[in-house]
Backbone as a chain_set.jsonl record, in Angstrom:
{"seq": "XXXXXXXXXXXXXXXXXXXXXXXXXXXXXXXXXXXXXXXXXXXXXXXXXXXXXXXXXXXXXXXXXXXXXXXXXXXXXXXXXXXXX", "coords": {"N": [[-6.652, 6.478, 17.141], [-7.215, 3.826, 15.08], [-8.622, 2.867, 12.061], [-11.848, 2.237, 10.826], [-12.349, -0.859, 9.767], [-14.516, -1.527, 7.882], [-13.647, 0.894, 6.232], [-11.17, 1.51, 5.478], [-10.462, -0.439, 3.787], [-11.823, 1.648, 1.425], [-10.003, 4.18, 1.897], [-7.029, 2.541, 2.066], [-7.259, 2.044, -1.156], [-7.614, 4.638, -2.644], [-4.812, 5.944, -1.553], [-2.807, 3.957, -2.804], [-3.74, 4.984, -5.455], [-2.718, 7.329, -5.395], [-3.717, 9.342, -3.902], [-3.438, 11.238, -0.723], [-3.362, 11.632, 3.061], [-5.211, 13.963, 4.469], [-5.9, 14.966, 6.884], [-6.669, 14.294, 9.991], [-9.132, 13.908, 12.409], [-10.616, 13.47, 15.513], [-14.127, 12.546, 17.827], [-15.197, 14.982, 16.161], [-17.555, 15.473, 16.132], [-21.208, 15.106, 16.736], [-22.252, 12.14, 15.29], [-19.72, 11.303, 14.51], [-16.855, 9.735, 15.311], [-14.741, 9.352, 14.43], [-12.87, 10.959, 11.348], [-11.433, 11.046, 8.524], [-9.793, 13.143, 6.481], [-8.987, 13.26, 2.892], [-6.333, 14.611, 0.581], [-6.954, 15.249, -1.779], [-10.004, 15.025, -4.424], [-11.904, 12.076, -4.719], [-10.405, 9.313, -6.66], [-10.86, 7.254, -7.18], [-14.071, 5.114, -8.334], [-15.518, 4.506, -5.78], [-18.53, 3.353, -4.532], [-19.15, 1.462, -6.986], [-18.41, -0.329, -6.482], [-19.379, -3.222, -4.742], [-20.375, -2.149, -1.069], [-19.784, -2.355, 2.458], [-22.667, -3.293, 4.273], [-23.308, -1.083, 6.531], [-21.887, 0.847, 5.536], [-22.563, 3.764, 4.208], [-22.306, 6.87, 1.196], [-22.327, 9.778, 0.507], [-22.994, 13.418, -0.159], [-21.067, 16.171, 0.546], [-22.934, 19.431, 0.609], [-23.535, 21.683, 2.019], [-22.806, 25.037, 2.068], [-21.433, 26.265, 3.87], [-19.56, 24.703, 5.029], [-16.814, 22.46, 4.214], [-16.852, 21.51, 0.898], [-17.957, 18.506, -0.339], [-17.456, 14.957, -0.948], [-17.987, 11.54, 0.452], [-17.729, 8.598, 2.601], [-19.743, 7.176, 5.155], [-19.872, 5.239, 8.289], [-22.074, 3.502, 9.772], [-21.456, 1.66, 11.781], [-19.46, 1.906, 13.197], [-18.839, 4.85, 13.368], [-17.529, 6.081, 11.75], [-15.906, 8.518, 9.21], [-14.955, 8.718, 5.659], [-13.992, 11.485, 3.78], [-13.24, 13.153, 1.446], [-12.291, 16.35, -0.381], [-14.376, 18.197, -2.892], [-12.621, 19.545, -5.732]], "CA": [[-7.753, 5.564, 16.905], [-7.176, 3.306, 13.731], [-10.245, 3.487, 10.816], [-12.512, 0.926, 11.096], [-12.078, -2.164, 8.697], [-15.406, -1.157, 6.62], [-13.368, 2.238, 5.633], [-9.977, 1.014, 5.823], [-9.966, -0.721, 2.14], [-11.276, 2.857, 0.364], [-8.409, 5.049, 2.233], [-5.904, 1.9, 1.338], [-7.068, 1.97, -2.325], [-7.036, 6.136, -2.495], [-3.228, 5.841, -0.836], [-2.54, 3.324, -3.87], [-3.853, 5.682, -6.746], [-1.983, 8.671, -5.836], [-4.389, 10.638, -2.637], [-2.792, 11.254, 0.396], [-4.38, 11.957, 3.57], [-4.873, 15.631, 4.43], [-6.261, 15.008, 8.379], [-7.577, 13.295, 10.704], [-10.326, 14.436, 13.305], [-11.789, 12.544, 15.899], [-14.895, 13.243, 17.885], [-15.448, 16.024, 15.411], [-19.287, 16.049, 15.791], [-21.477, 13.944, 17.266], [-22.515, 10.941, 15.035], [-18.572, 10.881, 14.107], [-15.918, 9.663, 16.116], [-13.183, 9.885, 13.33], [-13.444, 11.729, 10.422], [-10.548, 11.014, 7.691], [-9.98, 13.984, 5.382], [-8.428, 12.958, 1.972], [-6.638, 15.863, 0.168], [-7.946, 15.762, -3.317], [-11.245, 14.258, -4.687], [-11.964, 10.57, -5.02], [-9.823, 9.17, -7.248], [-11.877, 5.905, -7.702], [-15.79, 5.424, -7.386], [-15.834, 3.026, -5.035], [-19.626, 3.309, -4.833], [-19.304, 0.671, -8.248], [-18.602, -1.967, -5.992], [-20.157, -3.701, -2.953], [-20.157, -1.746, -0.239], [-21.0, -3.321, 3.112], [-24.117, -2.357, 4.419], [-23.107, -0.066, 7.26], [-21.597, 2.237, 4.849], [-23.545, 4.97, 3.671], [-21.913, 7.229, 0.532], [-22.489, 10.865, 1.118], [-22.099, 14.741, -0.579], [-22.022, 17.631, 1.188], [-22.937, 20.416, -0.509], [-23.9, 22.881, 2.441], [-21.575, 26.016, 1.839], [-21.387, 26.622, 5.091], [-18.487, 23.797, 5.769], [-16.018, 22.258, 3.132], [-17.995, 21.241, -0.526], [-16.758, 17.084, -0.79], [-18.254, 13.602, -0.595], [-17.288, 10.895, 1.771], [-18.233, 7.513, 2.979], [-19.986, 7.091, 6.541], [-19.919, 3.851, 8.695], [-23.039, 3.683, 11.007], [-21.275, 0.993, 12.767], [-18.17, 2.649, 14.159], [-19.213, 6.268, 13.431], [-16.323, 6.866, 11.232], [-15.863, 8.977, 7.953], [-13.527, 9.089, 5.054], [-13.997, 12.629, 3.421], [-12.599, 13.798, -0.039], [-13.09, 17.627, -0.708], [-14.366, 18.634, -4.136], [-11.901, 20.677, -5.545]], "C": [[-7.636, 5.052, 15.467], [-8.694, 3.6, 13.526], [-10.614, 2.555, 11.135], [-12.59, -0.078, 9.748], [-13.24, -2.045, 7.292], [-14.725, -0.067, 6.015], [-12.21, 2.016, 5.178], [-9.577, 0.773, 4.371], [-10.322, 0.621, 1.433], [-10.221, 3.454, 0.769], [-7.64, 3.917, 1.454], [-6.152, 2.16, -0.34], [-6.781, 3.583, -2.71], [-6.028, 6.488, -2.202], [-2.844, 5.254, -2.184], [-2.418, 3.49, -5.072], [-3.694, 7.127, -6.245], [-2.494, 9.777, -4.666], [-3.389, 10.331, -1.546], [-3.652, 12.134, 1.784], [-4.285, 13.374, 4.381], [-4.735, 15.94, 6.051], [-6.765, 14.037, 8.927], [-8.119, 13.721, 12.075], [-10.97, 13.579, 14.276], [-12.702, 12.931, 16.903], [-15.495, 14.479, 17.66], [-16.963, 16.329, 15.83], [-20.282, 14.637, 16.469], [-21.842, 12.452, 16.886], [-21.087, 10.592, 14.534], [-17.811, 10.608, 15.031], [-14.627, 9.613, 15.656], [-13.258, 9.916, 12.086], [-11.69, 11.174, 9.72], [-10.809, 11.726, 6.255], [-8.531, 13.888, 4.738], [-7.957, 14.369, 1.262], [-7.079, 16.147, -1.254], [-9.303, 14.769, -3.686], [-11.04, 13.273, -4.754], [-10.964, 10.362, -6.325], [-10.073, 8.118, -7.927], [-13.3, 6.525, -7.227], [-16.02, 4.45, -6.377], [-17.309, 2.642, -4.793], [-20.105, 1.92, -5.851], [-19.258, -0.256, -7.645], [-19.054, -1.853, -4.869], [-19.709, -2.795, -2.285], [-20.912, -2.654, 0.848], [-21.802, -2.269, 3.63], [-24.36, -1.648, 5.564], [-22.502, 1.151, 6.714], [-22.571, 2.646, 3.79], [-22.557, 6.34, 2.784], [-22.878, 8.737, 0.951], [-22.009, 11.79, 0.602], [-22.6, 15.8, 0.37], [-21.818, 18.773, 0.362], [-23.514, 21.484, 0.559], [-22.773, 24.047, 2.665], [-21.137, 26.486, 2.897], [-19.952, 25.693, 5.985], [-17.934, 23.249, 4.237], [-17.027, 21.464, 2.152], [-17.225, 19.534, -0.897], [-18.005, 16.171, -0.892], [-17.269, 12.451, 0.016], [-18.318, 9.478, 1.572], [-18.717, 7.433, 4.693], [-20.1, 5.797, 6.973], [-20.77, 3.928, 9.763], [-22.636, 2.674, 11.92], [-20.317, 1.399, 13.929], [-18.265, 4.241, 14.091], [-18.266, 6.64, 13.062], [-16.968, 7.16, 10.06], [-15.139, 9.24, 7.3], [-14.128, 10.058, 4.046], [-12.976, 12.539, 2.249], [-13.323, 15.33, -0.254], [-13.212, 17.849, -2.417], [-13.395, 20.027, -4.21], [-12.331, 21.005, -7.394]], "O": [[-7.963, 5.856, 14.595], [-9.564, 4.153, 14.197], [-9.886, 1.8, 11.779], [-13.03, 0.405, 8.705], [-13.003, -2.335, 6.12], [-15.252, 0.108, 4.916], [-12.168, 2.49, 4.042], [-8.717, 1.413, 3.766], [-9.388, 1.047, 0.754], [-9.268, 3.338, -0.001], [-7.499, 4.122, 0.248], [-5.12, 2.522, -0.906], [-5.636, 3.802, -3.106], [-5.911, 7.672, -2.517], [-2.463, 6.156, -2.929], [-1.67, 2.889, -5.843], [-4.448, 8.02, -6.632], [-1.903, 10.839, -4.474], [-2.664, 9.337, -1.512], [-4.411, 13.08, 1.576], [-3.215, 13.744, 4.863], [-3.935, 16.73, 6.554], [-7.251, 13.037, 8.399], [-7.234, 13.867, 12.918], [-11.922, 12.914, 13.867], [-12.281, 14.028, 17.27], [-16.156, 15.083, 18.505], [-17.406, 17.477, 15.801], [-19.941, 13.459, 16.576], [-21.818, 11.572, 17.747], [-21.072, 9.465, 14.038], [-18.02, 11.391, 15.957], [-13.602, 9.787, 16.315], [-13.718, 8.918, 11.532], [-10.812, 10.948, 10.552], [-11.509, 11.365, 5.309], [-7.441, 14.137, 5.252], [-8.785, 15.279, 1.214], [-7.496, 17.223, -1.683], [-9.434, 13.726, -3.046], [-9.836, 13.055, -4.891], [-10.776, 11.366, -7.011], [-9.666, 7.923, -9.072], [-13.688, 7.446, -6.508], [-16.923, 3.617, -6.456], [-17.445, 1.42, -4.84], [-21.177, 1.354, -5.636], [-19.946, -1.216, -7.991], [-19.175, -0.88, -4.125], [-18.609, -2.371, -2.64], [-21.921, -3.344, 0.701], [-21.776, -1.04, 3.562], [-25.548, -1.457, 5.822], [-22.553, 2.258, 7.251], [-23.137, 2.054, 2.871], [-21.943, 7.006, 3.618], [-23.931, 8.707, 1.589], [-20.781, 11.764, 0.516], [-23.691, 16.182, 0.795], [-20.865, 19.046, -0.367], [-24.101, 22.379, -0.05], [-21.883, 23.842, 3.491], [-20.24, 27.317, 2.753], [-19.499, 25.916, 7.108], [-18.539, 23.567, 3.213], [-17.954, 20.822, 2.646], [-16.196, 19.392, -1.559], [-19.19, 16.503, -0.913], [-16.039, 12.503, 0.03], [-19.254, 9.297, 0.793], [-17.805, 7.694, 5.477], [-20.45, 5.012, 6.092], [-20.303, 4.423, 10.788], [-23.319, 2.612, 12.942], [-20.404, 1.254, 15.148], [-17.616, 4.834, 14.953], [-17.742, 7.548, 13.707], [-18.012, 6.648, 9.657], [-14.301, 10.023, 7.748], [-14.906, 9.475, 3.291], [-11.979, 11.819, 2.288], [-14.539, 15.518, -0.292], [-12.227, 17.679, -3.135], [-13.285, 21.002, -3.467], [-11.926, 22.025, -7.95]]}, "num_chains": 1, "name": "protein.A"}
């Protein structure tokens, strides 16, 4: 299942400055249908610029599952994941 075009440019720019991608998951859970896990932290903020307005920026911090932040797309129910390391 390719990423969906709202997610698509952070992975390409994270690929560009040096991340590489660790996994990829799909119907992981139920509001996800493909999860893209980056293997080291953000490397940009992408947050600084426009985002469109189906993506939703995101940390998880429950210790109970990996400690990162990510981008979510409520349109295609994808996610691109970075773990804090």
């Amino acid at each position: 299942m390719p990423l969906c075009p709202h997610l698509a440019p952070i992975v390409a720019a994270e690929l560009a400055a040096g991340n590489r991608v660790e996994r990829t998951f799909e119907n992981g859970y139920t509001r996800c249908r493909l999860q893209v896990t980056l293997a080291e932290p953000f490397h940009l903020a992408h947050e600084e610029g426009p985002l469109p307005s189906v993506v939703t920026p995101h940390d998880d911090t429950d210790s109970h599952y990996p400690l990162g932040k990510g981008y979510y797309c409520s349109e295609h129910l994808h996610d691109v994941f970075a773990l804090s390391i």
